[in-house]
N, C-alpha and C positions, 0 to 999 in steps of 0.2 A: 575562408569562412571565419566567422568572429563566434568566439561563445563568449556568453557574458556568464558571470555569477552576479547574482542578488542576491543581497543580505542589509544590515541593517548598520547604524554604527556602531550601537554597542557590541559586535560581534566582529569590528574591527581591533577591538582588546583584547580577543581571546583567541582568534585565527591567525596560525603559525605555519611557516613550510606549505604554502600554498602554490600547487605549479600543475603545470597540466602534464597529466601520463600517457606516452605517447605508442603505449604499448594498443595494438587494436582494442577496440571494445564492443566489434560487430555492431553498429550504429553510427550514422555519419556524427559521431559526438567523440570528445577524448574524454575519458574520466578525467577527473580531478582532485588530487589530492590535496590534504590540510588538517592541520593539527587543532583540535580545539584544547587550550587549555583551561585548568579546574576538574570538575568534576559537573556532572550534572544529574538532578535527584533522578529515579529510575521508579516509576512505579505500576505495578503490573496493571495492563489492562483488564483482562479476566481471567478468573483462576478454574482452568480447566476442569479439577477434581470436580468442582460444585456444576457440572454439568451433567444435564441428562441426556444421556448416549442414547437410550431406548428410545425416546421421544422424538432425538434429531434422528436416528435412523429411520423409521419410520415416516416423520415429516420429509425426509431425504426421498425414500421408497416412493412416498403419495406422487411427491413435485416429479420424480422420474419418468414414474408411468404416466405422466400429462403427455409428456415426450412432445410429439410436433404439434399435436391437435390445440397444443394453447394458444389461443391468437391474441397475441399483443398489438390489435391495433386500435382495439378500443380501452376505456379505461375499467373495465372489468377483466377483461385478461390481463391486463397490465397490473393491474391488483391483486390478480391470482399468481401474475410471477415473482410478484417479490412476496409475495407471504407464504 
């Protein structure tokens, strides 16, 4: 089996120590490890505190009890499972 990594060139200047780990990974794939170096900016996707818990639980409760009866095979059930 061949695995390839893709990546870019600029990302040939910053990847270090790159070799494949040969330790199982439960998946016909080996991990891969590799150093990136620098730093890279980190910024939060959403900040939990500013969420409404009562709201998602609730909205969680509704989509539950739909249970099997939603039929996603038109696009009005399909509408109604992702909202």
């Amino acid at each position: 089996m061949i695995d390839i990594t893709l990546g870019s060139f600029g990302l040939l200047e910053i990847i270090t120590n790159w070799e494949v780990y040969f330790e199982p990974s439960l998946s016909g794939h080996r991990h891969i490890l590799f150093t990136l170096l620098g730093s890279v900016p980190v910024s939060p996707i959403r900040n939990p505190r500013g969420s409404n818990w009562g709201s998602f639980r609730q909205s969680l409760t509704d989509r539950l009890e739909m249970g099997p009866e939603m039929n996603m095979k038109d696009e009005n059930g399909l509408e109604a499972a992702i909202h």
